[in-house]
C-alpha positions in Angstrom: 103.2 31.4 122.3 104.3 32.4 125.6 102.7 35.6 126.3 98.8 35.5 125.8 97.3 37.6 122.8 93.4 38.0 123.5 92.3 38.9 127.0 89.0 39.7 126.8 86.3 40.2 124.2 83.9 41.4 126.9 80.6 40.2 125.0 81.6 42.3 121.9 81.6 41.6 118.3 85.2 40.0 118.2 85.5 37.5 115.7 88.6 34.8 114.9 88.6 34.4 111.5 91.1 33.0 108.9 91.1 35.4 105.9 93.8 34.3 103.9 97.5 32.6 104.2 100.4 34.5 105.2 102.5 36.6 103.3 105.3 35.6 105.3 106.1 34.0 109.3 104.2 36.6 111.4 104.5 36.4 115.1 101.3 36.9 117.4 100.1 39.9 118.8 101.1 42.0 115.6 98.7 44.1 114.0 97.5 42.5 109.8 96.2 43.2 106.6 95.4 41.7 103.8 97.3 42.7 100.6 96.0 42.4 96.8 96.8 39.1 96.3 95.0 37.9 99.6 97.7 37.2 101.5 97.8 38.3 105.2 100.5 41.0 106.1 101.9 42.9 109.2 99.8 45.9 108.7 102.2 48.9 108.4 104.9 47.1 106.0 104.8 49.5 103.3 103.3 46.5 100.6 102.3 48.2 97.6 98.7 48.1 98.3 99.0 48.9 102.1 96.3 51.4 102.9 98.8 54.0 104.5 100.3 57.3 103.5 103.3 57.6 106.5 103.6 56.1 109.8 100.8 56.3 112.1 98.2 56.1 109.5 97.6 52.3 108.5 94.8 50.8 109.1 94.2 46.9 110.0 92.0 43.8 109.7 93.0 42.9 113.3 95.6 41.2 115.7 97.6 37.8 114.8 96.2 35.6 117.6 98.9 33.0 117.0 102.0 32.8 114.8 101.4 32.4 111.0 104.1 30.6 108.5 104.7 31.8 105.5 102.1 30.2 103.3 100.2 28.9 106.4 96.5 30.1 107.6 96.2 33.1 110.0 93.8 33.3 113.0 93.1 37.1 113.0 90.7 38.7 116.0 88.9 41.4 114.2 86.3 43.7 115.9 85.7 46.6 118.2 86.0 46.6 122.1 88.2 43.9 122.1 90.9 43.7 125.0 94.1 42.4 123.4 97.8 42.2 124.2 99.8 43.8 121.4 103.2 43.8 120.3 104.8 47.5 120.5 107.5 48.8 118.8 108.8 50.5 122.2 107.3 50.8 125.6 104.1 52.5 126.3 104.0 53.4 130.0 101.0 55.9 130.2 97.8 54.7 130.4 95.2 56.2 128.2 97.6 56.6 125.1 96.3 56.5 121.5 97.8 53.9 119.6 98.7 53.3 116.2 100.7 50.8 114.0 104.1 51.9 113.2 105.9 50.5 109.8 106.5 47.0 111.3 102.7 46.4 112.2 103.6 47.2 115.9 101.6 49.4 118.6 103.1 52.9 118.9 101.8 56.2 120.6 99.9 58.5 118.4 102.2 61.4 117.6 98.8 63.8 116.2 95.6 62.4 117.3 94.1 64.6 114.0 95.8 63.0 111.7 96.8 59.5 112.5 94.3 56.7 113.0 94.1 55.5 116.7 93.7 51.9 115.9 93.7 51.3 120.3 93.8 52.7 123.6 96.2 51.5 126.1 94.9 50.0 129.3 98.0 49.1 131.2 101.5 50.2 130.8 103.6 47.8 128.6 105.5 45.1 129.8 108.3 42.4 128.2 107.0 39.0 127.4 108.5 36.1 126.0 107.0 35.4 121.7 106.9 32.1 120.5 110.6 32.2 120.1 111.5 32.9 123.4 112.3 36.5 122.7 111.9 38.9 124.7 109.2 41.5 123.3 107.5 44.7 124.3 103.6 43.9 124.4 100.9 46.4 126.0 97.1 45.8 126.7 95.3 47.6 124.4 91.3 48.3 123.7 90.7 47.8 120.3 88.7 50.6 118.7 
């Protein structure tokens, strides 16, 4: 993992916790759920049990602290008023901005603040780093809420 994934937990509740095997690989810094079967997710994926209803509404356990395998145990930060970087699904430059997860489990910019779930608050403007597979990838520092 090239780009780091938790900043910060500032004192607060954060936990890292393995709840469950992945699903399928899963990079770090994605948003996850766990589906009916137990089996950790990238939140957002559309699984028959996901707890959305369009984009901008799913909800998460947390943030993939490192990658997962397919099969393989998941290290998931979970909690409130945790400082993370994030993968987004495009770049994020204003501070401030409610987040969300978009359909690949990725930060995006909350379109309707009433009826999509801010999941985070930016804190920087996003930047290109490097994931574990040398890719480059749009992350931004987020505040979990």
């Amino acid at each position: 993992m090239a780009t780091e994934i938790l900043l910060n937990d500032g004192g607060a509740p954060a936990r890292i916790l393995n709840l469950g095997n992945g699903n399928a690989a899963i990079e770090a810094g994605m948003f996850v759920d766990i589906n009916s079967s137990g089996k950790i997710v990238a939140a957002g994926t559309g699984f028959a049990d996901a707890e959305e209803g369009s984009t901008g509404q799913a909800v998460a356990l947390g943030v993939l602290l490192v990658d997962a395998a397919s099969g393989g145990p998941t290290n998931v930060i979970t909690g409130k008023g945790v400082i993370c970087n994030v993968q987004a699904g495009e770049a994020l430059a204003t501070v401030g901005t409610d987040i969300t997860i978009n359909g690949d489990g990725k930060a995006e910019a909350s379109a309707d603040k009433d009826a999509h779930r801010a999941v985070g608050v930016t804190l920087a403007a996003s930047f290109n780093g490097t994931d574990s597979g040398g890719n480059t990838t749009v992350f931004v520092k987020v505040l979990l809420i």
